[in-house]
C-alpha positions in Angstrom: 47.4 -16.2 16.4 47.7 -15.4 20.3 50.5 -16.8 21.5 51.1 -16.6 25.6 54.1 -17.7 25.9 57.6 -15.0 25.0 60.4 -14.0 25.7 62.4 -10.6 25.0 65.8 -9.6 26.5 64.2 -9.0 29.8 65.7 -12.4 30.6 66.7 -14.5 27.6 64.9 -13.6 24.8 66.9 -11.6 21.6 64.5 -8.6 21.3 63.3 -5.8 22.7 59.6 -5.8 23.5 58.5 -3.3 20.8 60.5 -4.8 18.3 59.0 -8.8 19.8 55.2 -7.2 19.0 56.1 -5.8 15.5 57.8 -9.1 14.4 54.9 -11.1 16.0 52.1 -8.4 14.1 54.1 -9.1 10.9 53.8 -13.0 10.9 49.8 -12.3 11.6 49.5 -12.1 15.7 46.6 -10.5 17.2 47.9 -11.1 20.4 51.0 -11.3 22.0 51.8 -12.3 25.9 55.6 -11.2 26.9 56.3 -13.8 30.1 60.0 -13.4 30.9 61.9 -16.2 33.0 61.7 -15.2 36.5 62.5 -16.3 40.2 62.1 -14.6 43.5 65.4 -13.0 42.4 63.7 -11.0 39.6 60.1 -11.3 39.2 59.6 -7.5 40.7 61.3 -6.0 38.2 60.1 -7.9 35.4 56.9 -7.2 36.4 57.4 -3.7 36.7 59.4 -3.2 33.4 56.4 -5.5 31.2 53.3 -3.6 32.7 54.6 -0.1 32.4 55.3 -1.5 28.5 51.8 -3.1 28.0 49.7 -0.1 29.9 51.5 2.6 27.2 51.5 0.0 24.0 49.8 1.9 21.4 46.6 1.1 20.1 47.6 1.9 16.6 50.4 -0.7 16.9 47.7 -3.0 14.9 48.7 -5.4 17.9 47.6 -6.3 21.7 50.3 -6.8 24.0 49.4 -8.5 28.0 52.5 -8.7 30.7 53.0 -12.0 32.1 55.4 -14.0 34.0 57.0 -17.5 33.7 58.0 -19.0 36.8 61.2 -21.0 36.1 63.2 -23.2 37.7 61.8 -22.4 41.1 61.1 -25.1 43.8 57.9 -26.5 44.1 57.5 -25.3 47.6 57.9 -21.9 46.6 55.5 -21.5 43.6 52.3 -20.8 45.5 53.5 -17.3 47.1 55.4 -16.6 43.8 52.1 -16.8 42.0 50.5 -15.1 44.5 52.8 -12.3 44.2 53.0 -12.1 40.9 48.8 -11.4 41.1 49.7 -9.1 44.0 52.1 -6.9 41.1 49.5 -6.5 38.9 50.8 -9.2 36.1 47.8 -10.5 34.0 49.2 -14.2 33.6 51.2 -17.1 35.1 52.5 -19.4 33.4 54.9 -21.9 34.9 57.7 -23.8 33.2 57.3 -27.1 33.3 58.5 -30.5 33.5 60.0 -30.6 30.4 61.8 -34.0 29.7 64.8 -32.0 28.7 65.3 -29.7 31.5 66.2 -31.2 34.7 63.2 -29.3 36.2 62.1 -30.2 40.0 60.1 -33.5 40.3 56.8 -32.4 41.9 57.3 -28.7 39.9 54.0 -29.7 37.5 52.0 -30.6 40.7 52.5 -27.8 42.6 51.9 -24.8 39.6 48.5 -26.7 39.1 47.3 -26.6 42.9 49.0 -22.7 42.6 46.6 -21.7 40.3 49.1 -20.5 37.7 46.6 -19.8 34.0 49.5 -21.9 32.2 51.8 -25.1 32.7 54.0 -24.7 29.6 56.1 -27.4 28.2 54.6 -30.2 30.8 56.3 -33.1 29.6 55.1 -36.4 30.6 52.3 -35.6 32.5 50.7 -38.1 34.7 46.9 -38.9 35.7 47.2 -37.2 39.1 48.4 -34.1 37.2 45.4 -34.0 34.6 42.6 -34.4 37.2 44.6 -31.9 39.0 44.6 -29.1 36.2 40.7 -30.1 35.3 39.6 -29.3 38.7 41.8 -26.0 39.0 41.3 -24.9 35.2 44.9 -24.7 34.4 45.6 -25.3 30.8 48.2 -27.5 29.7 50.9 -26.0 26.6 51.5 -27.8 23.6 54.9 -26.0 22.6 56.1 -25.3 19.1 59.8 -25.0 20.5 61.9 -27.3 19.5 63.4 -29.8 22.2 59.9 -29.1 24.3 58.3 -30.1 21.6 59.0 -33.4 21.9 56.1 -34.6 24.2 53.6 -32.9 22.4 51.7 -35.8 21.4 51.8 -37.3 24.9 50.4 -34.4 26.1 47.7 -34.0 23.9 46.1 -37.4 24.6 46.4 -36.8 28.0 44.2 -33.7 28.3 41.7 -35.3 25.8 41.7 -37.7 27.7 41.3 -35.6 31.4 39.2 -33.0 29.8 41.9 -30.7 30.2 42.2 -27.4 28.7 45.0 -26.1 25.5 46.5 -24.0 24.6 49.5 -24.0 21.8 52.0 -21.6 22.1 56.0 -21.1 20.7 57.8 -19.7 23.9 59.2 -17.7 21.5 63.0 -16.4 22.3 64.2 -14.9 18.9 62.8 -13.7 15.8 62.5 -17.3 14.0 60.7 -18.8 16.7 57.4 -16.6 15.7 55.3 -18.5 13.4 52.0 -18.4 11.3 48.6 -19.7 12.5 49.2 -22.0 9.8 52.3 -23.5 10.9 50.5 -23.6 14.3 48.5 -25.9 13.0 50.7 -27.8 11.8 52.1 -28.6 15.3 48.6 -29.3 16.3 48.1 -31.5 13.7 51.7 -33.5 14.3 51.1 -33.7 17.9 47.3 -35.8 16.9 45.2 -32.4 17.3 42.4 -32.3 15.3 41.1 -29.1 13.4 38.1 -28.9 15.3 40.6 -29.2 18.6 42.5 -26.3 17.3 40.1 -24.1 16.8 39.1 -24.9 20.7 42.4 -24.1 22.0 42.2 -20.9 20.1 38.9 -20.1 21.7 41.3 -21.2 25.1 43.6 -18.6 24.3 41.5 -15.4 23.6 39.6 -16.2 26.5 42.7 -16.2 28.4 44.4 -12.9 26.9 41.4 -11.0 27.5 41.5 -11.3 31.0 45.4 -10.9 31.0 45.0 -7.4 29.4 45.3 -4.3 31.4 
């Protein structure tokens, strides 16, 4: 399992980041992206605080660890140059929080993390046409989200990027310890959301792509 998509009490997750990448290592993760919630407010110092933890994360920890970032809650009009600075800090990947149908997240907020470049658009909700030819062209890979409430448009966004050609990846936005899961419960999502097995496998492949290029 890589999942690209955490939390830790750098925003709102429950855990510190060592104890995140033991707990994620236990359940069977390879690889493990930390992307704490930030704004313009707060997206130096999370930087800052996550890449001084990845660059000096052991290598004997059994586990990789890659500093991200997810852009939340912030206007569309501002996501380009927060993307752009979050490159410009040295964070690995950006993922932006997405329209989520229950979040009241910015109309046009999908739209405008695609044509930003961010890696990921977690959560997307009901994503629309313009959206999925959008993400094809740019690469950006759409999240299906083992988190509950999120979770709930998994389905409609797996047809859509079959149907788009657009890229997966399934991750758990994990914010406390029993939001880590297996591979095989990972699958399971897949599966529920009309994913087959050889799909899976695919947005595996996605994701190890993706984390080896986020790695410092």
């Amino acid at each position: 399992m890589i999942d690209l998509h955490t939390h830790t009490f750098h925003s709102d997750g429950a855990l510190v980041p060592s104890e995140l990448a033991a707990r994620a290592f236990a359940k069977g993760y390879e690889g493990l992206a930390i992307t704490d919630h930030a704004d313009s407010s707060n997206i130096a110092d999370i930087a800052g605080k996550l890449i001084a933890f990845a660059s000096t994360f052991p290598g004997d920890a059994g586990i990789k660890v890659a500093a991200g970032i997810e852009l939340t809650h912030v206007p569309p009009s501002r996501i380009k140059a927060l993307c752009e600075k979050g490159r410009g800090l040295g964070l690995g990947l950006i993922v932006c929080h997405g329209e989520t149908v229950v979040e009241p997240v910015m109309k046009g907020t999908n739209v405008a993390a695609i044509k930003a470049g961010a890696d990921i658009l977690a959560h997307p909700g009901l994503v629309t046409e313009e959206e999925c030819v959008l993400a094809k062209k740019n690469s950006v890979l759409f999240e299906i989200t083992a988190r509950k409430g999120h979770s709930l448009t998994n389905g409609h966004v797996a047809a859509m990027a079959r149907k788009y050609g657009v890229g997966l990846v399934l991750n758990t936005d994990a914010h406390s310890p029993e939001d880590i899961i297996t591979d095989e419960f990972a699958l399971k999502v897949a599966l529920g959301a009309g994913i087959t097995e050889v799909e899976f496998e695919r947005m595996k492949e996605n994701a190890r792509v993706l984390f080896e290029k986020a790695l410092l």
